[in-house]
C-alpha positions as CSV (number, residue, x, y, z in Angstrom):
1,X,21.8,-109.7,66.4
2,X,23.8,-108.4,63.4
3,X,26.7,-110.2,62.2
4,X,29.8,-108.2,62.8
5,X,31.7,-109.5,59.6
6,X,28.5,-108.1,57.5
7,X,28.2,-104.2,56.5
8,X,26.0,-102.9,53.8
9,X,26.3,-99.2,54.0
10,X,23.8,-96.6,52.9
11,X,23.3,-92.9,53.4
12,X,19.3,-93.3,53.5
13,X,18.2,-94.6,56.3
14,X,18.8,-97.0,59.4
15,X,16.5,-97.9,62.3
16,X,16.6,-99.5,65.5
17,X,14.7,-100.4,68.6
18,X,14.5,-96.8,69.4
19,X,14.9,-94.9,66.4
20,X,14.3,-93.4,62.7
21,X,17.5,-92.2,60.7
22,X,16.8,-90.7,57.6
23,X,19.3,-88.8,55.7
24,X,21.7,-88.3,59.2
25,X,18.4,-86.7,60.9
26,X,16.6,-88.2,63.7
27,X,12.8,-88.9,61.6
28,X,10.2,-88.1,64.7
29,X,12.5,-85.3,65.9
30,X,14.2,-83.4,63.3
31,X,11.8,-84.0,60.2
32,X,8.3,-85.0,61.1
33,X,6.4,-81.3,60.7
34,X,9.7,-79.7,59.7
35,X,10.4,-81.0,56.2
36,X,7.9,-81.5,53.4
37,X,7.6,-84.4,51.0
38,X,8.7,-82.1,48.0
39,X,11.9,-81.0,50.2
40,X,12.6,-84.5,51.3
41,X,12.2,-86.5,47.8
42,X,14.8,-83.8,46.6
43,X,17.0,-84.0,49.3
44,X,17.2,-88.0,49.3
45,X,18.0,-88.2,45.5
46,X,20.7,-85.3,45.7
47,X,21.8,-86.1,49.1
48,X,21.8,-82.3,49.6
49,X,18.9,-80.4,51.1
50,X,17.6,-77.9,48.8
51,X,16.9,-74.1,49.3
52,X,13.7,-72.7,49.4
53,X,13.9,-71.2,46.0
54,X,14.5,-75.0,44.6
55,X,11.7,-76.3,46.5
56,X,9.4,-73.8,45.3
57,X,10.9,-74.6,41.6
58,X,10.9,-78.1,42.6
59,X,7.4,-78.6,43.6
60,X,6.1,-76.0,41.2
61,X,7.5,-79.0,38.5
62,X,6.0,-82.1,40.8
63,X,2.3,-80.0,40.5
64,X,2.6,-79.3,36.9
65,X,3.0,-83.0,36.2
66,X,0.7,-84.8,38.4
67,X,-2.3,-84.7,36.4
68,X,-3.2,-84.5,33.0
69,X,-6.6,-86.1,32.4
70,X,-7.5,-89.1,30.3
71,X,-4.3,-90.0,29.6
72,X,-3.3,-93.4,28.8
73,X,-1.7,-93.9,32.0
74,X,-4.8,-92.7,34.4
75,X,-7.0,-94.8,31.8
76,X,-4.9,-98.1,32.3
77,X,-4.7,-97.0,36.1
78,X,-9.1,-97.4,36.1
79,X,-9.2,-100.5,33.9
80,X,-6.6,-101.8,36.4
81,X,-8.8,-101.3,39.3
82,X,-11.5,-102.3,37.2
83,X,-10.3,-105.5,37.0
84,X,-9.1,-106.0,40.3
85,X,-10.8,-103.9,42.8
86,X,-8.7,-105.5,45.6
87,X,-5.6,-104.6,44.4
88,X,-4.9,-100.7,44.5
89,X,-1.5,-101.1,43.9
90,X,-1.8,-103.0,41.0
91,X,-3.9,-100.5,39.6
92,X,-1.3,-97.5,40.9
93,X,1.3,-99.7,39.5
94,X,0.0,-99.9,35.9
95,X,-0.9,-96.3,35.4
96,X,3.0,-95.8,36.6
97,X,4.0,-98.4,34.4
98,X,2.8,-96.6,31.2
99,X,5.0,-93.3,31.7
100,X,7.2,-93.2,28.2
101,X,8.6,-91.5,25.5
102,X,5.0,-89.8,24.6
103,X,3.9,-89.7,28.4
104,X,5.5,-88.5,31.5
105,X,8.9,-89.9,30.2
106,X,9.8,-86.9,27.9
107,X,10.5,-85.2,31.2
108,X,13.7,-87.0,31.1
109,X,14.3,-86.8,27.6
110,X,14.1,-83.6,27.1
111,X,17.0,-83.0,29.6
112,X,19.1,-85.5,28.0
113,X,18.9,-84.1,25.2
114,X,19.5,-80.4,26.5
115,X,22.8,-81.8,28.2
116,X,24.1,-83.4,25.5
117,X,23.6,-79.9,23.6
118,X,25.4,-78.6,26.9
119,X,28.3,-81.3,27.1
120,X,31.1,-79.2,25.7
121,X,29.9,-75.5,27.3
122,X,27.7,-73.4,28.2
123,X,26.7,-70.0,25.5
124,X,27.8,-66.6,26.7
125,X,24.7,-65.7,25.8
126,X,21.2,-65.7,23.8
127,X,22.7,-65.0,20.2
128,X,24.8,-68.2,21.3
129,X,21.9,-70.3,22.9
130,X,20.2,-69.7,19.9
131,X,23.3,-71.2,17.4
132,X,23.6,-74.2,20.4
133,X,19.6,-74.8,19.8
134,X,19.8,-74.8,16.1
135,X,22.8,-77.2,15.6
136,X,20.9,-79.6,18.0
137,X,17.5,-79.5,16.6
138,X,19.0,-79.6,12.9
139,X,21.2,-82.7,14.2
140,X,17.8,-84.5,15.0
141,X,15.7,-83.8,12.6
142,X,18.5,-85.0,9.9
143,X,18.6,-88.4,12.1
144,X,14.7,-88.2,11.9
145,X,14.5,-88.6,15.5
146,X,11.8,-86.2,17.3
147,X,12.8,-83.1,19.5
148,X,11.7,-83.9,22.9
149,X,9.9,-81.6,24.5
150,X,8.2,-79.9,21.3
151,X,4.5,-80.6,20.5
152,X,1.5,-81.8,22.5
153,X,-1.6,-83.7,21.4
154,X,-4.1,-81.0,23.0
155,X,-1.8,-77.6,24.0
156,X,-1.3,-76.6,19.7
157,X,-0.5,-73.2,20.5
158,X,1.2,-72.7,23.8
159,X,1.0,-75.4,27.0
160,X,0.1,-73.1,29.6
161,X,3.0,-74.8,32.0
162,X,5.9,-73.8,30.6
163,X,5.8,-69.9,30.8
164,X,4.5,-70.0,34.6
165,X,7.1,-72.8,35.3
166,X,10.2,-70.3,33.4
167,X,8.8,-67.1,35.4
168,X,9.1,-69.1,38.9
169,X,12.5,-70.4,38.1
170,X,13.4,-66.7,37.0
171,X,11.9,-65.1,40.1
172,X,14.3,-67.9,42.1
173,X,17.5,-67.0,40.2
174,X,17.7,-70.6,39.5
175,X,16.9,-70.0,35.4
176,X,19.6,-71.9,34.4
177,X,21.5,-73.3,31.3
178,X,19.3,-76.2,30.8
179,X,15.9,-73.6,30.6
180,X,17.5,-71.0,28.5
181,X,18.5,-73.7,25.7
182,X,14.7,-74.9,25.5
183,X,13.7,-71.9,25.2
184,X,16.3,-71.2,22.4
185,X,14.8,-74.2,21.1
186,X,11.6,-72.7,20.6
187,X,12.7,-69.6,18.8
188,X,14.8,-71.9,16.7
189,X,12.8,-74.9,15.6
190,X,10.5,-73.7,13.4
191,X,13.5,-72.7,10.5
192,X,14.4,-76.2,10.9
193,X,10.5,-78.0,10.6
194,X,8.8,-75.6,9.0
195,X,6.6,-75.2,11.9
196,X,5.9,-74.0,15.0
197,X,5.4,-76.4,17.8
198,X,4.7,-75.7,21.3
199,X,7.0,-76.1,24.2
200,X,5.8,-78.9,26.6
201,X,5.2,-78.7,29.8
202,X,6.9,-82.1,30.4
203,X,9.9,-80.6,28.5
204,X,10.5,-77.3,30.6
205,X,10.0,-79.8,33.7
206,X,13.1,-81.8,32.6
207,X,15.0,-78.1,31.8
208,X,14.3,-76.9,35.2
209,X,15.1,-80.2,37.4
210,X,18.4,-80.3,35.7
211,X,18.8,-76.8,35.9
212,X,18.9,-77.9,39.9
213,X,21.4,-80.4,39.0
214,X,19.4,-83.3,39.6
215,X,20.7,-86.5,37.5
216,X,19.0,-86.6,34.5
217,X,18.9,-90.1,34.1
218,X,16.6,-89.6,37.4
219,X,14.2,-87.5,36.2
220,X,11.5,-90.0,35.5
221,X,11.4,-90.9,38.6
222,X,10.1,-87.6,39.4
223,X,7.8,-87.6,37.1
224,X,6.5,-90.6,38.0
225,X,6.7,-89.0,41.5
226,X,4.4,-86.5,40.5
227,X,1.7,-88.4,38.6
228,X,1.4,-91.3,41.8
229,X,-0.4,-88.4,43.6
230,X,-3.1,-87.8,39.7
231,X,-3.2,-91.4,39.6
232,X,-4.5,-92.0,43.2
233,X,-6.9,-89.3,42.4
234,X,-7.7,-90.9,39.6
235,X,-8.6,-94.1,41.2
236,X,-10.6,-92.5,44.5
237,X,-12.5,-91.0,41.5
238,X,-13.2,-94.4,40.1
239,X,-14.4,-96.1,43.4
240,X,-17.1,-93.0,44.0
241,X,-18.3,-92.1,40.2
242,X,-16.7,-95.0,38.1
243,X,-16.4,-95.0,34.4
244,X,-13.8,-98.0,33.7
245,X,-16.9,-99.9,32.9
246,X,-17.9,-97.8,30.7
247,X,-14.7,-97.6,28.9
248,X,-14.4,-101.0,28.9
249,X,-18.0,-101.6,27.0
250,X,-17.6,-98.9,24.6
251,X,-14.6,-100.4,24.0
252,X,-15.4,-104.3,23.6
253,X,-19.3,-103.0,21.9
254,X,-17.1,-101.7,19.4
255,X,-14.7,-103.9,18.1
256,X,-14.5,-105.2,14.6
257,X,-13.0,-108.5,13.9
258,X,-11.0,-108.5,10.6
259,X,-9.3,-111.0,8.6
């Protein structure tokens, strides 16, 4: 029985004998085959459900991030499992674990770093996104600190997420402040480096979840949201045509002790 004296409140979720309260909505009856995952996740963090035009945008970012080969994070994922085939959420849990500043975690960086651009207003238009975008790149690259959301190790040219991910948010009106500064930030950089970079599609992810006025300092969370569904690929890959083995040998066959 609970104790009367004892309350700890929460807007989540509740259950008892008889039923599932999610979000004020009775779980079998008003969200079981009505809601989907994408609409829920979005609606639990912003306490808000979303429109259809932010779901689409919303899930068009969750599929853009939740695979991307190789990477370090799906590698340490199959080692994982490798390691400890009884343990699949060790092995989930590692690959999550490795989502940084270079992987999965510019998401979030890149829409700090738009808002902080965007703290004291918003341009009237592109002529001003374009002086915003140039005063913020030039600020970092005088502090030698990277521009999150420029470059990629394998898209040199263009990463073919970010101009499908800007036309979606454009067809949904929801093309906001947060999108239009990154892309400023594209036509601007290179007078700053000295190069052109490409924009990343982890970047424009972080533009358009902020753009939906998400929190920014909980938009690694969705990334990480995204790349649990790669990383569970990843690993029913491993159990039917495993290669952690191999990447293990090749690995160990070829290491070279120095002094």
């Amino acid at each position: 029985m609970a104790d009367e004296g004892l309350r700890f409140p929460t807007a989540i979720g509740t259950s008892d004998e008889n039923q599932i309260r999610l979000l004020g909505q009775d779980l079998a009856a008003d969200l079981m085959g009505r809601v989907g995952f994408g609409e829920l996740a979005f609606w639990l963090v912003a306490r808000r459900r979303p429109t259809p035009g932010e779901v689409r945008v919303f899930e068009t970012v969750l599929v853009a991030l939740a695979d991307h080969g190789f990477t370090p994070t799906a590698i340490a994922a199959r080692l994982t499992y490798l390691s400890a085939p009884e343990s699949l959420q060790g092995a989930l849990a590692a690959g999550l674990l490795g989502g940084g500043s270079r992987f999965l975690g510019v998401t979030e960086d890149c829409a700090r770093f738009l808002a902080d651009a965007l703290a004291n207003g918003v341009p009237a238009d592109d002529a001003g996104f374009d002086a915003l975008a140039l005063e913020a790149v030039t600020a970092a690259h005088a502090g030698k600190r990277f521009v999150p959301g420029l470059g990629h190790p394998v898209h040199k040219r263009q990463d073919p997420r970010t101009p499908v991910l800007i036309r979606i948010a454009e067809e949904e009106g929801l093309r906001g402040p947060h999108l239009r500064l990154f892309e400023a930030v594209g036509r601007v950089h290179p007078r700053v480096l000295g190069r052109t970079l490409p924009l990343n599609g982890a970047g424009v992810c972080g533009a358009a979840l902020a753009d939906l006025g998400l929190p920014v300092d909980m938009l690694r969370g969705f990334a990480l949201l995204a790349r649990a569904a790669g990383l569970l690929g990843h690993l029913a890959e491993e159990r039917r045509d495993p290669i952690g083995m191999d990447v293990y040998l090749t690995v160990d066959r070829n290491a070279v002790y120095e002094d």
